[in-house]
Residue, then its C-alpha position, 0 to 999 in steps of 0.5 A: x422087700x417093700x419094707x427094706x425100700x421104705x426103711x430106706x427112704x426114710x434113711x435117705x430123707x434124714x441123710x438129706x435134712x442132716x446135710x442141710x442142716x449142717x450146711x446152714x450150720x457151717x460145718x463144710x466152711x473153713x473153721x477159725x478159731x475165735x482164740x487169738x492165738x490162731x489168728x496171725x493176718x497182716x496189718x496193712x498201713x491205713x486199714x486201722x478203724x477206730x470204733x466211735x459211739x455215736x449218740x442218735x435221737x430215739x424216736x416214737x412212731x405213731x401212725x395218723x393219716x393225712x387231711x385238709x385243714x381247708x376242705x370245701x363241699x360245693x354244692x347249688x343255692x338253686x335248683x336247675x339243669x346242669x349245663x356244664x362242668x369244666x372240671x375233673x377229679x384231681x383238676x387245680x383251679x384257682x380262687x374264682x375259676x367257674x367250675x359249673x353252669x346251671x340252665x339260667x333261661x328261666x332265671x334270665x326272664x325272671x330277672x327281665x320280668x322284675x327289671x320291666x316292673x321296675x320301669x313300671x314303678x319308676x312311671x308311677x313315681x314320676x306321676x305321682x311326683x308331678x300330681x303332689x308338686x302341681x297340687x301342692x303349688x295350687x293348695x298355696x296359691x289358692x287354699x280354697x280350690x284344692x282341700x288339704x284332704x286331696x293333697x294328703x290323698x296326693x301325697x299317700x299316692x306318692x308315698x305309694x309309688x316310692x314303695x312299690x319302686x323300693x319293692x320292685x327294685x328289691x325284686x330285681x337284685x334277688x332275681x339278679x342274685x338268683x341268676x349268679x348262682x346258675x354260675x357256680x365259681x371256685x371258693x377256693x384255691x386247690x384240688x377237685x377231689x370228687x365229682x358227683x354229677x355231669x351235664x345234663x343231671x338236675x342240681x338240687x339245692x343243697x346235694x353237693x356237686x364237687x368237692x374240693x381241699x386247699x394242697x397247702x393245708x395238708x395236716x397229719x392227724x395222730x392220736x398220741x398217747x397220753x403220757x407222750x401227748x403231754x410232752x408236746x407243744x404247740x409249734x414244736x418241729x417234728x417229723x412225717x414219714x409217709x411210707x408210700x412216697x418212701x420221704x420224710x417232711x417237715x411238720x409243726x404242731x398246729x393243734x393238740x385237741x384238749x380231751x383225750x378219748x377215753x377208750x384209747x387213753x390218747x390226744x388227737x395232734x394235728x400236725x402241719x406239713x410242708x407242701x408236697x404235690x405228691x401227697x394226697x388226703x386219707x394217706x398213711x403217715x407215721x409221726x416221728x416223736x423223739x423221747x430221748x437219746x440212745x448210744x450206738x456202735x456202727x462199723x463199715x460193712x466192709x470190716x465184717x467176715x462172715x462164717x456161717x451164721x456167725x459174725x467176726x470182725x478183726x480188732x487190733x489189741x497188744x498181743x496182735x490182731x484179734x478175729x472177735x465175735x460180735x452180733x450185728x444189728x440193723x444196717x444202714x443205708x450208707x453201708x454201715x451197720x450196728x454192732x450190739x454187742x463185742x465191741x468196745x469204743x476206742x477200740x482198732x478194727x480191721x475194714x477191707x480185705x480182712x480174709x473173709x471166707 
């Protein structure tokens, strides 16, 4: 008994899988006969397509990703607490905006401190002018009451004094420079990318704080093979397709790196692209090359009957109307699609209500 159960369970799946594959194969749909003779549609006036081949540019992809010409590392001259910052991770800022603050308290009393030995100097000076101008009046007047050895001691003091005011007033402009650079201003115009501290974390010289790039310098970098790097110009207008903005931009040539890696036996191009506020650093591009041009066959969608997996469309010859076979290619997205082989140029297809079943 239980062997009869199972011979027909396996009677059974095979029946099931036999109907479906004679589903997928058409064979409950209404058979048409590819011969002419058993085709007989009526021709409506303005329902006639003439077949056109048309002449598109073939095009070679090559995938690159999208960086900043103008890319800057900000990071402090000094070392000092950070009092503030006022700027974020995708902020625009313009050229000279403050992006941060350091404590400069210290910086401050320093600079006060240079700025009262300069008084200081300046005292020094003044003295030592009057003690050279009185004793250098007294040595021309009377040679015997000043000796020329006091006068030189005189004028070595002035020379002295000028020195120490140079040097102070040095000392200053350094802690005046010292003090600018607890305030830190934007170098550029453009966007924050990344920021690596807060207020209240100590910058150190050197460690960087903010990163930032120039939008508008935005380039596609792709490494193109050689034989078609070699093609290429300086200048030259292609186009970038960025998948995940589903758009396609305008883009120069900027640079083509005279050295090929020889691993990969390709150039690095740089491409510039036009501004496009969605577009960011470290996305994935495809530069468009052209490498020439291909003829295509494409029909309205509409002119096109489908009988199981099969494809026909009806064409206009001198014995009367004619259901063909023709295989499809890709579909576009003005409701055209490629016919690859079938059909002739010049030839009358049928588009509309041609009795698709």
């Amino acid at each position: 008994m239980r062997v009869v159960v199972k011979i027909g369970g396996i009677v059974l799946t095979l029946v099931l899988l036999g109907g479906i594959m004679a589903y997928l194969a058409g064979f409950f749909e209404t058979k048409i006969s590819i011969d002419s003779g058993s085709v007989e549609p009526s021709e409506a006036d303005g329902w006639v397509h003439t077949v056109v081949v048309t002449k598109e540019p073939v095009v070679e992809e090559v995938a690159g990703t999208t960086r900043a010409k103008i890319e800057t590392v900000i990071s402090p001259l000094i070392t000092a607490t950070i009092s503030s910052i006022s700027v974020r991770s995708g902020d625009k800022v313009k050229r000279g905006d403050v992006l941060l603050k350091l404590d400069s308290r210290e910086l401050e009393a320093r600079v006060d401190q240079a700025h009262q030995a300069v008084i200081a100097a300046q005292a020094t000076l003044a003295k030592g002018e009057k003690d050279f101008e009185r004793l250098q009046r007294i040595f021309k007047s009377d040679p015997g009451a000043v000796s020329k050895a006091q006068l030189d001691q005189t004028q070595a003091v002035l020379r002295t004094a000028q020195a120490d005011l140079l040097r102070t007033r040095r000392r200053e402009d350094e802690a005046k420079t010292a003090l600018s650079y607890s305030t830190i201003l934007a170098p550029i115009s453009g966007r924050v990318v990344e920021r690596y501290a807060d207020p209240g974390d100590t910058a150190q010289q050197g460690v960087p704080l903010l990163r930032m790039y120039d939008p508008v310098t935005l380039r596609l970098e792709a490494n193109v093979r050689e034989s078609l790097a070699s093609k290429l110009e300086k200048g030259q207008s292609l186009t970038v397709r960025v998948d995940a903005l589903d758009t396609q931009l305008a883009a120069v040539v900027d640079e083509i790196v005279p050295s090929a890696d020889p691993g990969s036996r390709t150039f690095l191009v740089r491409v510039t692209l036009t501004d496009e506020s969605r577009l960011y650093p470290g996305m994935f591009g495809r530069l468009l090359i052209p490498i020439g041009q291909r003829e295509k066959i494409y029909i309205p969608v509409d002119a096109v009957t489908h009988v199981g997996q099969l494809h026909f469309v009806m064409v206009k010859t001198k014995e009367g109307p004619v259901r063909r076979y023709v295989r499809l290619g890709a579909r576009t997205r003005d409701d055209r699609v490629e016919v690859i082989s079938g059909l002739a140029p010049g030839e009358d297809i049928k588009v509309g209500d041609v009795g698709r079943n």
